[in-house]
N, C-alpha and C positions, 0 to 999 in steps of 0.2 A: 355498301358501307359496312354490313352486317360481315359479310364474306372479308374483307378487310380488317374488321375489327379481329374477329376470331382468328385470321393467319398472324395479325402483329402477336394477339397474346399466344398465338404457336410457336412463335420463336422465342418468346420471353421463357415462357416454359421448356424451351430446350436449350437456351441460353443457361439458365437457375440449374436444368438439371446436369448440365457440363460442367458449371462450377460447383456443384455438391459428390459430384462423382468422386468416388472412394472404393479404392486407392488410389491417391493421385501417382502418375507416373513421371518420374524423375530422371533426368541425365547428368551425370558428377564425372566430371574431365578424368579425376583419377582417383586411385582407391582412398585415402584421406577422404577426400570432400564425401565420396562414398557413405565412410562410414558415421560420418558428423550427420550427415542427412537421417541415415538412421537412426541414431540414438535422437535427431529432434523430431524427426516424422512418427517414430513408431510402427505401429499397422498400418498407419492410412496412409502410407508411401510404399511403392514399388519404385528402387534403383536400379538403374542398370550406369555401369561405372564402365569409361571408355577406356581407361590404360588401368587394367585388373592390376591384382598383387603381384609384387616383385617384376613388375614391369617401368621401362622410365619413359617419361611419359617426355621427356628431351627431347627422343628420339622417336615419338608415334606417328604415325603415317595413317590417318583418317582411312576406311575402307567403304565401298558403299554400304553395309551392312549398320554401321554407325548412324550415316545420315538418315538413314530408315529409322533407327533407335530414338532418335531425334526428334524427329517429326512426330513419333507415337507419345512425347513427351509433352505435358504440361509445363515443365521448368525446366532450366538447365543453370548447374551453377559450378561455376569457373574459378578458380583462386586470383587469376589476372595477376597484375605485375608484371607481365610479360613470360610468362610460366610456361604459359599453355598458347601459345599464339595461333597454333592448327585449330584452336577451340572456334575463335570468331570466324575464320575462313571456314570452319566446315558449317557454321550456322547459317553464314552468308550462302555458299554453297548449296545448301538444303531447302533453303528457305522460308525459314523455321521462324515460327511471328508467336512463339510461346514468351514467356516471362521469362528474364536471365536474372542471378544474381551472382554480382561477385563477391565472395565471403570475404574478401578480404578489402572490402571497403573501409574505411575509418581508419585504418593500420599506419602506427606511424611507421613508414617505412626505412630501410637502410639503404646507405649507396656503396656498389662494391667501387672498393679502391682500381685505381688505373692498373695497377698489377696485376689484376687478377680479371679484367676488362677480356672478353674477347669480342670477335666479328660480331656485325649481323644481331646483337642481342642486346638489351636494354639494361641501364645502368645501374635501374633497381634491383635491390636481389629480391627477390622472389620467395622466397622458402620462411614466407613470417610464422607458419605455425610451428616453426620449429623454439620459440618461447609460448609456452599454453595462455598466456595474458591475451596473447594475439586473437588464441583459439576464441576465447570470449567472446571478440569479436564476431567471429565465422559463426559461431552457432546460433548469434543474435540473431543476424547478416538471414542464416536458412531462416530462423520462423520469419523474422517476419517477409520473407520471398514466399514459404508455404502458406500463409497466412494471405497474402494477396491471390493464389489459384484455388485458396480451399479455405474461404472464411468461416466455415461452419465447424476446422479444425483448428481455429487461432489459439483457445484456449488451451488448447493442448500443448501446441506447440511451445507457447510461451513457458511453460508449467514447465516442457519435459528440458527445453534451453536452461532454465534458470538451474533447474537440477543438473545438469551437467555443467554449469559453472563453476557448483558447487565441488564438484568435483576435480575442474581445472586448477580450483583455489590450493587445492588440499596435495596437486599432485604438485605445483609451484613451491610448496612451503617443505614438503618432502625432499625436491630436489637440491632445494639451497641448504638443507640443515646437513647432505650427502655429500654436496662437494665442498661445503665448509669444512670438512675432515680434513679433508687434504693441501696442504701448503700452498701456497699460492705458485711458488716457482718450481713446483712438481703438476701444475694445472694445463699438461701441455698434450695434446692428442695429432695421429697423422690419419686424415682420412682420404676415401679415393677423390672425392669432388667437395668445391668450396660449398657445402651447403648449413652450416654450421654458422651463419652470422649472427643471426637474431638470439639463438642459443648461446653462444659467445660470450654476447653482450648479457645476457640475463644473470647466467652463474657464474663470469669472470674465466671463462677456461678458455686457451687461446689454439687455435684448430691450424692446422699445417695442410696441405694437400697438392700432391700433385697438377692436380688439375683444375681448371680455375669454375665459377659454377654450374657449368654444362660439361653434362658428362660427355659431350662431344669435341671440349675443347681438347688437342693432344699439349701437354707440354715439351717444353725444348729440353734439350741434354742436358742449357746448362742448366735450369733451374734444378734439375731432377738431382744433377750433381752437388747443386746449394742443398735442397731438401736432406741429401744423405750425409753429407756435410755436417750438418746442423744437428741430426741426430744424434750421428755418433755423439759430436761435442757434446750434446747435454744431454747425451745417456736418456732418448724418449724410448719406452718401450711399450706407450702405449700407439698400439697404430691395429686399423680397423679398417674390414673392407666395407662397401653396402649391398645390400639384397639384391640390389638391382645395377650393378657396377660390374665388367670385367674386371677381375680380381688380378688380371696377369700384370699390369704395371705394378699395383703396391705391391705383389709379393714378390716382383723380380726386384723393389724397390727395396721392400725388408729383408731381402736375400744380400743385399750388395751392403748394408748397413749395420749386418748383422743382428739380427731382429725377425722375429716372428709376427706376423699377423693375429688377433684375438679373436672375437668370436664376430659375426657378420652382426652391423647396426642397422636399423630401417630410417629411413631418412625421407627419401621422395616419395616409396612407395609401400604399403602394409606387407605381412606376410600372407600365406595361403591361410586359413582357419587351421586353428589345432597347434599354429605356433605361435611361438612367444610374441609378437608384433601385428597378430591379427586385428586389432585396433588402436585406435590412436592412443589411449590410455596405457593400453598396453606396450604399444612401441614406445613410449618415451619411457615409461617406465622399465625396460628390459634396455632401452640404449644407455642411459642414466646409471645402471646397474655395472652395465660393461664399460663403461668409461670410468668410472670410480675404481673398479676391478684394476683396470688396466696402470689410470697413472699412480696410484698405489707404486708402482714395479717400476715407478721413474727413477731416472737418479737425482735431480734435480742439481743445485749449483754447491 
């Protein structure tokens, strides 16, 4: 009875000590969720992020080296929407019995139009942090997921979420007061893939693109022929590649429109550190900047 008592309280005590371990180790589908983690973890999180900077994460292909990552992980947290769909398969795959969260629970989501629909993928778009209101959500979404593997970190987490709300607040109020500058019917941008809905819809600016919102869908002649069509007519001269986009469609696009491309935006994916888009504050705020730059140089009607 004695020999029994003392192994139950040996696993309590190695249970307690599992959940106090610091630093909790974290798995983030792609470099956004990455860096949201860290700004709400802090110290007491170690990331490791499955589709790094300036990679699309559309087009990732799990490796075993990943599932391993996985496995050495207390939590893993996913944007969902149907974003990252290699996410659930490689957890299943792994089988991985850690804590998931997906940040982008609560999100009122958007539905892409039948236009812009393709195979195989879901009809939600996907890309909600691209309005920072959403963000709000995501970084609640991490503490309290870090908050469930590392209780003894909740206050922290909460503390460091609420501060970087604070932030989200101030970087929403900057962007509307930037493209308020610009006339509504000069508020028109060409980018490589549809991932500009939620942004869109935020500050009123209406996004053009090639390609519908997987960067693996190809477009057909004609639309591309509509697309350059339409340029011309209304004189856009704003048009942008992404970090993570082969650039060879839109610049044979702004070649035939006559039209240049401006400077590369961060959309799905962060930059390397040391550039403009290394975080998510900083990517919206450098995309925001080049957008404004850009339809400035519109013609409008």
């Amino acid at each position: 009875m004695l020999l029994a008592s003392a192994t139950a309280l040996s696993l309590l005590g190695a249970q307690t000590d599992a959940a106090d371990k610091v630093p909790v180790t974290v798995t983030a589908s792609f470099s956004i969720l990455g860096d949201l983690v860290h700004a709400v973890g802090g110290e007491r999180v170690t990331v490791t992020t499955l589709v790094g900077p300036n990679n699309d994460a559309h087009a990732f292909e799990p490796k075993p080296q990943d599932a391993k990552a996985l496995l050495n992980s207390r939590l893993l947290v996913t944007n969902g929407l149907g974003f990252e769909p290699w996410a659930d398969k490689l957890a299943r795959s792994a089988n991985y019995k850690g804590e998931v969260v997906v940040a982008s629970r609560d999100v009122k989501t958007r539905q892409v139009s039948d236009a812009k629909k393709h195979a195989g993928h879901s009809d939600t778009d996907p890309h909600a942090w691209q309005n920072p209101n959403n963000v709000v959500l995501y970084v609640r979404n991490i503490a309290t997921g870090l908050a469930r593997v590392d209780p003894g970190g909740s206050a922290l987490y909460q503390a460091n979420a609420e501060g970087y709300v604070k932030e989200l607040v101030a970087l929403d109020t900057w962007a509307k007061e930037q493209f308020a500058a610009i006339p509504e019917d000069k508020r028109k941008v060409i980018t490589s893939h549809d991932a500009f809905g939620y942004f869109a819809a935020q500050y009123g600016v209406q996004f053009l693109a090639p390609q519908g919102g997987n960067t693996n869908a190809e477009p057909s002649a004609r639309q591309v022929a509509q697309l350059i069509a339409q340029i011309k007519r209304e004189k856009i001269r704003a048009v942008f590649v992404e970090n993570m986009s082969n650039p060879k469609l839109l610049s044979q696009l702004s070649k035939d429109a006559g039209t240049a491309p401006g400077a590369s935006l961060y959309v799905d994916a962060l930059s390397t550190s040391g550039q403009s888009g290394a975080s998510y504050l900083q990517m919206m705020r450098h995309n925001i900047t080049q957008l404004v730059a850009g339809m400035k140089q519109n013609g409008g009607r």
